[in-house]
SELOSE-191881 format. One record per residue (C-alpha): y negated, z, x negated; residue in three letters; residue number from 1. Coordinates in steps of 0.02 Angstrom, whole numbers. Layout:
BEGIN
Y Z X ALA NUM
...
***
This chain:
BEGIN
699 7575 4032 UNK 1
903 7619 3995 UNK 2
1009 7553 4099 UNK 3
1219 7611 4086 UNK 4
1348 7457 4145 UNK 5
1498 7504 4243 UNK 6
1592 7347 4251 UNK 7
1735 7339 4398 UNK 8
1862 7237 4309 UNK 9
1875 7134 4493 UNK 10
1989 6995 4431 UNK 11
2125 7105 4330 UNK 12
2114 7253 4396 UNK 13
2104 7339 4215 UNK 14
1991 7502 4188 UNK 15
1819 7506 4187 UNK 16
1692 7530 4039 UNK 17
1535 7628 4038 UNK 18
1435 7571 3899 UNK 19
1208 7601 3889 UNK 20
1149 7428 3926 UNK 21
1011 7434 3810 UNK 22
1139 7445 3656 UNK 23
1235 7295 3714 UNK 24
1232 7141 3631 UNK 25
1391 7074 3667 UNK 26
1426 6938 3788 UNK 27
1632 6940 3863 UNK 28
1728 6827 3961 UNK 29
1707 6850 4131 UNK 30
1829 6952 4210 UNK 31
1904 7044 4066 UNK 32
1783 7214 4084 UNK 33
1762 7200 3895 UNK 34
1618 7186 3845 UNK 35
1426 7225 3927 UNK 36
1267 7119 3960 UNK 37
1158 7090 3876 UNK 38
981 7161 3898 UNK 39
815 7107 3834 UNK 40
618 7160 3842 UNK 41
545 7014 3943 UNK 42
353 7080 3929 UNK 43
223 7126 3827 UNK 44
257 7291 3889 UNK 45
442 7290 3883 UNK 46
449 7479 3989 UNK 47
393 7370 4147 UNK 48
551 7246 4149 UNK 49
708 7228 4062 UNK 50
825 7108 4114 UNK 51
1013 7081 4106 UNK 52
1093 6889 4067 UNK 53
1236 6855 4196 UNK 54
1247 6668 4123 UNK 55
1235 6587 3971 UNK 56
1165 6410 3950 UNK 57
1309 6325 4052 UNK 58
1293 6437 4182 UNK 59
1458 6530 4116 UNK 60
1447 6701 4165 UNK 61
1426 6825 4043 UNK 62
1485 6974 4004 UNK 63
1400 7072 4144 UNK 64
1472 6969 4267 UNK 65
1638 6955 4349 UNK 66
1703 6807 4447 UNK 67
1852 6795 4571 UNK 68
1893 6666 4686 UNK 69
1835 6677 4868 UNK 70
1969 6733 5025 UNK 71
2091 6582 5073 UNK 72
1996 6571 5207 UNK 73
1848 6505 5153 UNK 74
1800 6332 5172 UNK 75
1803 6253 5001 UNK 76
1929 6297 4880 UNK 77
1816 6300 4725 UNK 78
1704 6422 4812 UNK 79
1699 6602 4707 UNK 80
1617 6762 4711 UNK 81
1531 6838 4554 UNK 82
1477 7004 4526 UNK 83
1416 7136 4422 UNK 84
1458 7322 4414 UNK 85
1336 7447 4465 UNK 86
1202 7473 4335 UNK 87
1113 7659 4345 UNK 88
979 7714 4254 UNK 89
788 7752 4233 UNK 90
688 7726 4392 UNK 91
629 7547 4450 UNK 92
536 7482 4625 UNK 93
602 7285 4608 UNK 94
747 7177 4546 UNK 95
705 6992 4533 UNK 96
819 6853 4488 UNK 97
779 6702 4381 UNK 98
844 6557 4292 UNK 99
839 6405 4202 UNK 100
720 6288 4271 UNK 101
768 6135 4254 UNK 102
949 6197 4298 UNK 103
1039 6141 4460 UNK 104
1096 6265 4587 UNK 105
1217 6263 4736 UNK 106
1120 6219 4880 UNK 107
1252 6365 4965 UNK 108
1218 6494 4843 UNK 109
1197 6672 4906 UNK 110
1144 6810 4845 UNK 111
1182 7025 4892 UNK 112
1124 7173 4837 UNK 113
1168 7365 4834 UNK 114
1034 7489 4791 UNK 115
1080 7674 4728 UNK 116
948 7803 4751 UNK 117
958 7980 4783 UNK 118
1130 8003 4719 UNK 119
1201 7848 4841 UNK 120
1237 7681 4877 UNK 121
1142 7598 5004 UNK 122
1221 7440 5122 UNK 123
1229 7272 5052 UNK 124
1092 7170 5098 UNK 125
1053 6984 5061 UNK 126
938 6936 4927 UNK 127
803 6784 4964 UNK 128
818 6637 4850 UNK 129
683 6516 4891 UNK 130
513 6543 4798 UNK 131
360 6489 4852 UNK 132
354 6342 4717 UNK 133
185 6357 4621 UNK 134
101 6224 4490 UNK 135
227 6152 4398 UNK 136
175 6175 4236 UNK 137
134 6352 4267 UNK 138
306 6431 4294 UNK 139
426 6448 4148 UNK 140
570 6501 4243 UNK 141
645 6469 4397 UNK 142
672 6618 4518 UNK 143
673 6720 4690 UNK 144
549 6831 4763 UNK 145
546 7012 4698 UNK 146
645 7123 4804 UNK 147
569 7303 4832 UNK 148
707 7420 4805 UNK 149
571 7575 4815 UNK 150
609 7693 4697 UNK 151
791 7666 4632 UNK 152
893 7706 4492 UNK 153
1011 7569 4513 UNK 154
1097 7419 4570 UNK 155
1249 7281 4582 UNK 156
1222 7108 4624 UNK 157
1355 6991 4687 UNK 158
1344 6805 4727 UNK 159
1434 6685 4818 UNK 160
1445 6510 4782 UNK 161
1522 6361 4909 UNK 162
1546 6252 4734 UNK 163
1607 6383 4627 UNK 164
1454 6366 4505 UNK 165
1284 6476 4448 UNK 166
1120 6431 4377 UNK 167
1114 6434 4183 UNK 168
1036 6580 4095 UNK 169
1040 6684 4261 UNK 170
949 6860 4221 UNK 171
947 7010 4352 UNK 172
773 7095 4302 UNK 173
725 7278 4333 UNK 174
535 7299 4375 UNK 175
453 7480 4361 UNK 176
251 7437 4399 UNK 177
236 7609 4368 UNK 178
255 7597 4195 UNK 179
91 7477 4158 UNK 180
-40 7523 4079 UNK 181
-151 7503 4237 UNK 182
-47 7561 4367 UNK 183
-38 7728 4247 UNK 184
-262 7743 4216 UNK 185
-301 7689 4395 UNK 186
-314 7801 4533 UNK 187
-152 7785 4669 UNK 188
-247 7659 4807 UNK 189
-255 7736 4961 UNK 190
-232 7604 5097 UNK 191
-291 7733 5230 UNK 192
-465 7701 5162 UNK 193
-538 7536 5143 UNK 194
-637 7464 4961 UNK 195
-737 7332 4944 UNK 196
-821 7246 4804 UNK 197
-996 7326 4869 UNK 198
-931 7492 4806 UNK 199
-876 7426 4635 UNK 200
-984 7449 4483 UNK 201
-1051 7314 4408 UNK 202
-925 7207 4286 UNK 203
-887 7045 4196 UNK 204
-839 6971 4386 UNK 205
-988 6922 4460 UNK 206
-1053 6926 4592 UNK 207
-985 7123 4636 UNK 208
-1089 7130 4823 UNK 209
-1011 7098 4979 UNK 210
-1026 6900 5039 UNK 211
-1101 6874 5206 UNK 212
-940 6897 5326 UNK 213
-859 6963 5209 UNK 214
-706 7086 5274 UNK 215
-637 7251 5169 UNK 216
-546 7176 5020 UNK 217
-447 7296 4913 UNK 218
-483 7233 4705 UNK 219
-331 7200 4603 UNK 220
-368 7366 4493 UNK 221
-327 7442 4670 UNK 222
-127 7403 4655 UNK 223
-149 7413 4485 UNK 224
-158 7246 4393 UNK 225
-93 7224 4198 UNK 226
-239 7105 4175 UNK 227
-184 7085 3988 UNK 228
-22 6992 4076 UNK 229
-134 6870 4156 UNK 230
-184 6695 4081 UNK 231
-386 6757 4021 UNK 232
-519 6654 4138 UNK 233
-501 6587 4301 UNK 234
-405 6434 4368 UNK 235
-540 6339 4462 UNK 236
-524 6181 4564 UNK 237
-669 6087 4656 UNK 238
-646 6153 4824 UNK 239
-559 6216 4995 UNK 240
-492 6118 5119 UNK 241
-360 6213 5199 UNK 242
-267 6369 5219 UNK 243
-90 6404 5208 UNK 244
11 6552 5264 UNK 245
159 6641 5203 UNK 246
270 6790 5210 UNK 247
330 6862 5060 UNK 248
501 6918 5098 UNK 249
501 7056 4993 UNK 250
628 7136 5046 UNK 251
571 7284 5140 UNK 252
474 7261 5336 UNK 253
473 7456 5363 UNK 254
369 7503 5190 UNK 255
238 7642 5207 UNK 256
49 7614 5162 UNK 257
76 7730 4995 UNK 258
207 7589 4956 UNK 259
120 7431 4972 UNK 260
17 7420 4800 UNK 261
189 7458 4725 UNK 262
264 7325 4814 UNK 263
97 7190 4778 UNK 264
144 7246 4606 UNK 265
325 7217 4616 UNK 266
260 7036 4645 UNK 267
148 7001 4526 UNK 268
242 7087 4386 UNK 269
393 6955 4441 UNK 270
291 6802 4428 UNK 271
211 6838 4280 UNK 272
339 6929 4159 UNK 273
472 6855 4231 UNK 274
443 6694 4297 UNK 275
304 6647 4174 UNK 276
149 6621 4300 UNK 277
-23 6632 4216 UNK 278
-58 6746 4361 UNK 279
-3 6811 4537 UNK 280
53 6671 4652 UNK 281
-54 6693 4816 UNK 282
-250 6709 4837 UNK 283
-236 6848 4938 UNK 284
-111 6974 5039 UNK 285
-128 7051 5198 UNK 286
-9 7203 5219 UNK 287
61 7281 5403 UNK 288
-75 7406 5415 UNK 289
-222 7287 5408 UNK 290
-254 7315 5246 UNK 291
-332 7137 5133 UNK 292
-279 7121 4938 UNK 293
-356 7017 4814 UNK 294
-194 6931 4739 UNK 295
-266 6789 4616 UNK 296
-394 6828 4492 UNK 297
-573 6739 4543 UNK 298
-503 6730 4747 UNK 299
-652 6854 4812 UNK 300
-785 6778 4704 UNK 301
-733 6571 4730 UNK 302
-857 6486 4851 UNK 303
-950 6316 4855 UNK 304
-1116 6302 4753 UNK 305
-1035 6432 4598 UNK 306
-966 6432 4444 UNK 307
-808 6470 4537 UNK 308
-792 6342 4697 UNK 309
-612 6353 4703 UNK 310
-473 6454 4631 UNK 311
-303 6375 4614 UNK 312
-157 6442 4671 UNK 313
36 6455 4639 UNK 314
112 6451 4822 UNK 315
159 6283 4890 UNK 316
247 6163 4775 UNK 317
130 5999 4757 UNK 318
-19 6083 4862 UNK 319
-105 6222 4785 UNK 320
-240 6091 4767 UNK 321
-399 6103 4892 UNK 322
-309 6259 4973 UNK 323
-278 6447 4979 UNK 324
-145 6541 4997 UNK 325
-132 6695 5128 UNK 326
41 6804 5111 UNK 327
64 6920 5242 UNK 328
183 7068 5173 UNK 329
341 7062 5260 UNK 330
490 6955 5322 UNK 331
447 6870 5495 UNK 332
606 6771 5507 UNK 333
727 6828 5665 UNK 334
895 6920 5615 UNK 335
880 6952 5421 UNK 336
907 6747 5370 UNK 337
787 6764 5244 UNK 338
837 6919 5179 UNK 339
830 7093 5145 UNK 340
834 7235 5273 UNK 341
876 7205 5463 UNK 342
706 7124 5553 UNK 343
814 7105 5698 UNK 344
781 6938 5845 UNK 345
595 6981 5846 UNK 346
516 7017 5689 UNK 347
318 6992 5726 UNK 348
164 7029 5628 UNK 349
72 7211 5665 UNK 350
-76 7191 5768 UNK 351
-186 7262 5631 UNK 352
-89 7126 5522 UNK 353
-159 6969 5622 UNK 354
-333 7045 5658 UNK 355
-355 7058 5472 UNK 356
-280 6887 5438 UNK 357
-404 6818 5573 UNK 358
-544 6910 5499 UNK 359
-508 6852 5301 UNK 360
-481 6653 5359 UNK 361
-632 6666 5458 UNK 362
-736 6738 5327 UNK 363
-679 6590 5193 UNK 364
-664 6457 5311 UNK 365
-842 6480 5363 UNK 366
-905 6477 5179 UNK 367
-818 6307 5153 UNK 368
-856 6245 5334 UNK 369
-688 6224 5391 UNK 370
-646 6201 5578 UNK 371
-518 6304 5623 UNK 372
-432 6211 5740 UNK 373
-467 6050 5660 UNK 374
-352 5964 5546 UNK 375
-370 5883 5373 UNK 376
-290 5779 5249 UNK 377
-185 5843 5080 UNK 378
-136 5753 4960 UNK 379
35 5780 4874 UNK 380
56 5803 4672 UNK 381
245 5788 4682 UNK 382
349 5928 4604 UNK 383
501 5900 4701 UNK 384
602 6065 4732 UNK 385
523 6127 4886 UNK 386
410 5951 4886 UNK 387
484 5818 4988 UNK 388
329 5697 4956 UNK 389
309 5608 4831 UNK 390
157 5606 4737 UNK 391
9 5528 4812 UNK 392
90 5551 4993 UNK 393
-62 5583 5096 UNK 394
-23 5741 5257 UNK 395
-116 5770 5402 UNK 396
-111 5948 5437 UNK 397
-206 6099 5525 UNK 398
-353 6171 5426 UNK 399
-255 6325 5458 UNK 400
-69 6276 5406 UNK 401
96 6364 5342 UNK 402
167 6353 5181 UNK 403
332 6247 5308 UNK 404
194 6115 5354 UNK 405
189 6070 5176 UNK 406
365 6085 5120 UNK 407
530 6116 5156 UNK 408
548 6298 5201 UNK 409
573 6450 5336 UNK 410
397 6526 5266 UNK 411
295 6603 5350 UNK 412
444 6663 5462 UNK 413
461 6586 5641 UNK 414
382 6734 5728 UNK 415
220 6718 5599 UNK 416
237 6517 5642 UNK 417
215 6547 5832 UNK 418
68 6642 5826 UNK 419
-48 6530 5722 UNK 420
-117 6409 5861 UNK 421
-181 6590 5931 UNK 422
-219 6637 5750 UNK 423
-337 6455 5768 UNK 424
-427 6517 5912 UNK 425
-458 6692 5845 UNK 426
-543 6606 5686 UNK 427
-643 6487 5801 UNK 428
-708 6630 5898 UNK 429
-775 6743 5759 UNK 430
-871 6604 5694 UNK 431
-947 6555 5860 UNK 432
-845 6398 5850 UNK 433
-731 6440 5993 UNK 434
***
């Protein structure tokens, strides 16, 4: 993947320079338009990311990045602005930002982005930072979601910062799924039609038939899974005791069903490559068209009485223990605060969207005998970030939670929030419990 850096020379007002990204291994003084980033293979693969450095290991910018001090009008006078030129290129579906993780960041920071595709530049839209925390041992890197650009061939990123500072070794990434291995053998997943394991062949996953209540669930090989990226095995843990929902903020609420395993891919390709997951964050996703993904590797098969009676997760800092996670594609936060295109005052889940959430939570919860409009009690392992509670802090909350019920966040989105005490009663009444 070659990128070319045009660098806007923002604080001195100097010419630009045009230089092939991939060639670069320079790193400037911000400001100056001197020198280019510098770009690196991030994956095993390295035609499915490269990534840019906009920061070294003091959070300096680098040479990609430009820095100017924010309007007179702004409330603090250390705030700034930083920004990059626009990078064009080959073709990529997601940018994703990451960092140092053990590196502080303004609680203000912001983040914008500009897509070009089809010979223009798009608006500037605002770039989620808050990731759904996973185990902390599992991620290597700090990061945001990944943003689905759809197909693109490039980008500028500015941010703006209240204290005038960035995370260390900040790195813009550009994702092309398209370019695995898997995404390139498989067959393009139509989400018109719906899979499930019963029409599988037989493999190394057992058991391949459909579990009693089972619904349609769509097999990672169906938005094209890298498995070689993934730790080998599954993560098991002893059991199930809740659910918790999020959103995925992904960047994109008006995506097309030919789009979504591109998108699911987008995600997993992120944590993985980028972040340094052992595998893709959530057990499961359910997209606006009704359609159920298998996210996590082992998240069809786990049930009590196996060899697999719980998978663990990477979506809620401190409890992935004794639950699963549910993402529902899409941003269901009013007016755009969490990012991405417009979702306007009343951004709420498809119809299709919460009749196939209903259906997947029933069909688990019944197999670990969870009451769906009971409550239960998690236990916290600490992790700070997202975490308030300290390890060993003991929460009562709904069998049926959201990933905000467990930490501090906006996920699942406030319209998503409002509908689960419905979402409760739905899942009571397909399992005769209502």
């Amino acid at each position: 993947m070659q990128f070319r850096k045009t660098i806007p020379a923002i604080a001195l007002g100097v010419v630009s320079l045009t230089v092939p990204i991939a060639a670069s291994a320079g790193t400037g003084s911000a400001g100056t338009g001197s020198s280019s980033p510098t770009i690196e293979a991030t994956t095993a693969d390295s035609s499915q990311v490269e990534s840019a450095t906009l920061t070294d290991n003091n959070g300096k910018p680098s040479g990609s990045l430009s820095v100017k001090a924010a309007p007179k009008a702004a409330a603090a006078q250390s705030e700034k602005v930083f920004s990059t030129g626009a990078m064009t290129g080959e073709e990529f579906s997601s940018i994703g930002l990451s960092w140092k993780k053990e590196s502080a960041v303004d609680s203000g920071l912001t983040a914008e982005t500009r897509i070009h595709r089809d010979g223009a530049w798009g608006p500037w839209q605002n770039v989620p930072l808050g990731l759904d925390d996973g185990v902390a041992e599992e991620a290597k890197r700090a990061g945001a979601p990944a943003f689905y650009t759809d197909d693109a061939d490039g980008a500028q990123v500015r941010f703006t910062s209240p204290k005038g500072s960035l995370p260390q070794d900040l790195k813009l990434s550009f994702i092309d799924p398209a370019k695995s291995p898997a995404t390139s053998s498989s067959s393009s997943s139509s989400t018109s039609t719906s899979t499930s394991t019963s029409d599988r062949e037989p493999s190394d996953r057992e058991p391949r038939t459909a579990q009693a209540g089972q619904p349609d669930v769509k097999l990672r090989e169906d938005w094209g899974a890298d498995e070689s990226l993934a730790d080998p095995g599954y993560k098991t843990q002893p059991s199930i005791k809740a659910a918790l929902v999020h959103h995925t903020v992904t960047g994109n609420n008006s995506y097309t069903q030919e789009q979504v395993p591109q998108i699911i891919n987008g995600i997993y390709i992120q944590h993985i490559t980028v972040l340094g997951y052992g595998d893709f964050p959530y057990h499961f996703v359910v997209d606006r068209f009704g359609g159920i993904w298998e996210g996590r590797k082992g998240s069809i098969e786990m049930r009590p009485g196996t060899e697999i009676p719980g998978i663990l997760g990477g979506h809620a800092s401190g409890f992935n223990t004794n639950t699963f996670g549910v993402a529902m594609l899409g941003n269901f936060e009013p007016n755009n605060s969490e990012g991405g295109e417009d979702t306007g005052p009343d951004p709420k889940p498809t119809e299709a969207m919460t009749t196939s959430l209903a259906d997947l939570l029933a069909w688990k919860a019944g197999q670990y005998e969870l009451a769906p409009e009971g409550s239960t009690q998690l236990v916290s392992a600490g992790g700070g970030g997202t975490n308030p509670h300290p390890t060993g802090t003991v929460l009562d909350v709904p069998v049926i939670s959201a990933h905000k019920d467990v930490n501090v966040t906006a996920c699942p989105g406030a319209k998503l929030y409002e509908t689960l005490p419905d979402l409760r009663k739905q899942v009571a009444d397909r399992l005769g419990a209502g």
